[in-house]
C-alpha positions in Angstrom: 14.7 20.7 -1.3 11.2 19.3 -1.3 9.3 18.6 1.9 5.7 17.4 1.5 3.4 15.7 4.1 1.4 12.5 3.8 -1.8 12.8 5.9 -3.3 10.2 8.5 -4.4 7.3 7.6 -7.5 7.7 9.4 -9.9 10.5 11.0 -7.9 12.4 13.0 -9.4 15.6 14.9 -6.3 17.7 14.6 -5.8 16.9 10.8 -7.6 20.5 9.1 -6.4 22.8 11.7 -2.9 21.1 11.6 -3.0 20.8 7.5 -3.6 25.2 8.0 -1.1 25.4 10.1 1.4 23.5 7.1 0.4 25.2 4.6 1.0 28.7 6.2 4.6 27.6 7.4 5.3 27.1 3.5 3.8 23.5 2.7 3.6 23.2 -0.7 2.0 19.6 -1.1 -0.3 17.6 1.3 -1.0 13.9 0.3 -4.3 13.1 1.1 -3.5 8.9 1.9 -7.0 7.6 3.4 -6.8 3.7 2.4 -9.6 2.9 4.0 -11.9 5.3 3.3 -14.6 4.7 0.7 -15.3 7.8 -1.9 -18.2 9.0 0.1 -16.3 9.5 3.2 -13.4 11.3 1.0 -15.7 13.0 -0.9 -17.5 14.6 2.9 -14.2 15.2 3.9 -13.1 17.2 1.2 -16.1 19.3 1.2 -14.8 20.7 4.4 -11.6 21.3 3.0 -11.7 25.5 2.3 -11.2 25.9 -1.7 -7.7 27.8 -1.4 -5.8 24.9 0.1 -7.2 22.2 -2.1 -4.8 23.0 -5.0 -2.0 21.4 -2.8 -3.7 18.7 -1.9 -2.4 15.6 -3.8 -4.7 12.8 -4.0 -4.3 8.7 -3.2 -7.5 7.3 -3.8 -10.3 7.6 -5.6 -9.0 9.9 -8.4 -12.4 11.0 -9.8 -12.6 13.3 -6.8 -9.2 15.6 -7.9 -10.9 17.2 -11.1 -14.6 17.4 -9.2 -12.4 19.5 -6.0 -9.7 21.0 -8.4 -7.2 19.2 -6.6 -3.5 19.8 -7.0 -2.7 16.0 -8.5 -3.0 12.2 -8.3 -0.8 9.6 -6.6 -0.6 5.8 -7.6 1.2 3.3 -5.3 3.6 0.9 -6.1 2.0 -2.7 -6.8 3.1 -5.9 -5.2 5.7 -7.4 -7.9 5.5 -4.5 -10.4 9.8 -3.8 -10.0 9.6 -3.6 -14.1 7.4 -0.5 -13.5 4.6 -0.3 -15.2 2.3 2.5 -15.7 -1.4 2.7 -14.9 -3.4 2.9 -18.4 -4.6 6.2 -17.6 -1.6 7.9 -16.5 -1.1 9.6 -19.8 -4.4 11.7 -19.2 -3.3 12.4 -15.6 0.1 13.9 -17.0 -1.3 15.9 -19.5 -3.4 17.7 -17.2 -2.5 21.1 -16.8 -1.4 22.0 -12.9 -2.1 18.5 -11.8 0.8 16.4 -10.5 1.5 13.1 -11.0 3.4 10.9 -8.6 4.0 7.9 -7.8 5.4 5.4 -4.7 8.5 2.6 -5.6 9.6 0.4 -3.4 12.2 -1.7 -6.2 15.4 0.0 -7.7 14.1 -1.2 -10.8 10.4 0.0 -10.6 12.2 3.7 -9.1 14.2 3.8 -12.1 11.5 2.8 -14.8 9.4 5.7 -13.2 12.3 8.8 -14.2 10.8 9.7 -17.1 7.0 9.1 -16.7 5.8 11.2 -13.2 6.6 14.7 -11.8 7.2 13.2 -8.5 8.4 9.7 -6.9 8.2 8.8 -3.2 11.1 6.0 -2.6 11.3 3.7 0.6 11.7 2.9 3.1 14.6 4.5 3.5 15.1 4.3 7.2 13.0 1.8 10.1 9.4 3.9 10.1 7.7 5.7 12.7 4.3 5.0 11.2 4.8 1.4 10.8 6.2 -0.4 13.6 9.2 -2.9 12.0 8.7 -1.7 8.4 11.8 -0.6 7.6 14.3 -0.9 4.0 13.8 -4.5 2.9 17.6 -5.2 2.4 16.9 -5.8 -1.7 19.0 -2.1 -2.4 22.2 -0.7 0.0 22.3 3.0 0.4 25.1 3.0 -2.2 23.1 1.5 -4.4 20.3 4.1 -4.4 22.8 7.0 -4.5 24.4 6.0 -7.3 21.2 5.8 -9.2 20.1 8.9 -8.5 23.6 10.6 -9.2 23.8 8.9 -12.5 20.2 10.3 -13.8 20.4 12.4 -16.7 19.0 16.0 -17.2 15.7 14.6 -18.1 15.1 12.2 -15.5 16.2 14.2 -12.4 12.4 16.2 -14.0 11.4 14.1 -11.6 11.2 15.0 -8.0 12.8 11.6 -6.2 11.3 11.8 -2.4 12.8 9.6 0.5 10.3 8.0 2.5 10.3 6.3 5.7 11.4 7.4 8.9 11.8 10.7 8.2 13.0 13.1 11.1 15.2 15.9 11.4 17.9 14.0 11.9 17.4 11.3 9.0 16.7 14.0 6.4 19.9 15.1 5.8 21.2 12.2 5.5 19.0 11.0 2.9 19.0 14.0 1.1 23.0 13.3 1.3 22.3 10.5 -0.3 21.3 12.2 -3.9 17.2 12.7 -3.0 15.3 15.9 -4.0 13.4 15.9 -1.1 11.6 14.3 2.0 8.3 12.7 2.7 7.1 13.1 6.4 4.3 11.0 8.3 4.6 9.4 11.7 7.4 12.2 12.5 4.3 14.7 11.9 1.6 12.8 13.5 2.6 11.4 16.1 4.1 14.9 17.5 2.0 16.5 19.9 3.6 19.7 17.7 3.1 18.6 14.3 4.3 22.1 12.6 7.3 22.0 15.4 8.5 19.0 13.6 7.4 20.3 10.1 9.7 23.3 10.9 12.7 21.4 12.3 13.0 18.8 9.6 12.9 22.0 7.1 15.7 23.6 9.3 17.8 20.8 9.6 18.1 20.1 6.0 18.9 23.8 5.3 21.6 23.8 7.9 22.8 19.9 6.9 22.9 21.0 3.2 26.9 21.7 2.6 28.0 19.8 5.6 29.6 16.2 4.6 27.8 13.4 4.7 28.1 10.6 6.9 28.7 7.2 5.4 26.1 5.9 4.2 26.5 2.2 5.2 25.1 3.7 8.7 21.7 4.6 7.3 19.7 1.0 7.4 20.6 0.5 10.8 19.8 3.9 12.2 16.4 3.7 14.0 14.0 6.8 14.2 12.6 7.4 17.9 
């Protein structure tokens, strides 16, 4: 089971000291997701970053930065109307890339399903009502049924790719949605808006390990589960 974090969107004092803290409780990926930030600002930040953890750092924006920091890969976001997902032009160089992951946010059925074969790792959501987000939650356009039976059905090939439920993750959703036929979790507001962010970190993980061969509840309760 995969558990990666996303970082804050904005400067947070705790973030380095917390990101340490992760990565010594057995982090392996931190998504660095500063939309606002221009490459200046991300570039300053990264500088403070010590060398030995930037290999798991997995990079949102300005992708110049992850071969000039030796970062540990690139994320794209979905696009507004893109559910035929398409890839960006220079994904091809970004795959080929040896160590550097490439991953990728869907928000469609169709757009998570056109992405299988062509990233290491896809972040799918919302899956439950977000923490991080106030009223962003799964847009009704896919039932939980429907995204477990996609995932079940991928072949050998496909399930290559790491499929990642996001949205609302706590230790009490992740089960579930790992129940649900996903490789993994992707953890935000759960993390951040802890006042123990590696508490949280460690109780998601421990949940999932001790959820893992219990059965799984029916799945038409997920959308209308709320996380706290």
């Amino acid at each position: 089971m995969k558990l990666v974090v996303i970082s804050p969107e904005t400067e947070d004092p705790r973030e380095l000291a917390v990101m340490g803290s992760l990565l010594a409780a057995g982090l392996e990926r931190y998504h660095v997701r500063k939309p606002v930030w221009s490459r200046e600002q991300l570039r300053h930040w990264l500088t403070v970053v010590p060398a030995e953890w930037r290999p798991r750092l997995v990079l949102h924006q300005h992708h110049q930065l992850v071969d000039e920091f030796g970062l540990g890969g690139r994320h794209w976001r979905d696009m507004p109307g893109n559910a035929g997902g398409s890839t960006a032009p220079f994904l091809t160089a970004a795959l080929s890339a040896p160590g550097r992951l490439a991953s990728r946010s869907c928000h469609e059925l169709g757009a998570l399903q056109a992405a299988f074969d062509r990233y290491d790792s896809i972040f799918f959501g919302p899956i439950f009502p977000t923490m991080s987000k106030p009223g962003y939650g799964p847009s009704g356009s896919f039932s939980p049924q429907d995204v477990s039976l996609l995932l079940r059905a991928r072949t050998a090939e496909q399930r290559r790719a790491s499929v990642l439920a996001l949205g609302g993750i706590t230790a009490e959703t992740a089960p579930r949605a790992i129940a649900l036929g996903f490789d993994g979790v992707a953890v935000l507001g759960a993390i951040w808006q802890s006042e123990d962010p590696v508490g949280v970190f460690t109780e998601i993980r421990e949940s999932v390990r001790a959820n893992r061969d219990e059965p799984a509840a029916a799945p038409d309760h997920l959308h209308s589960d709320h996380a706290a």
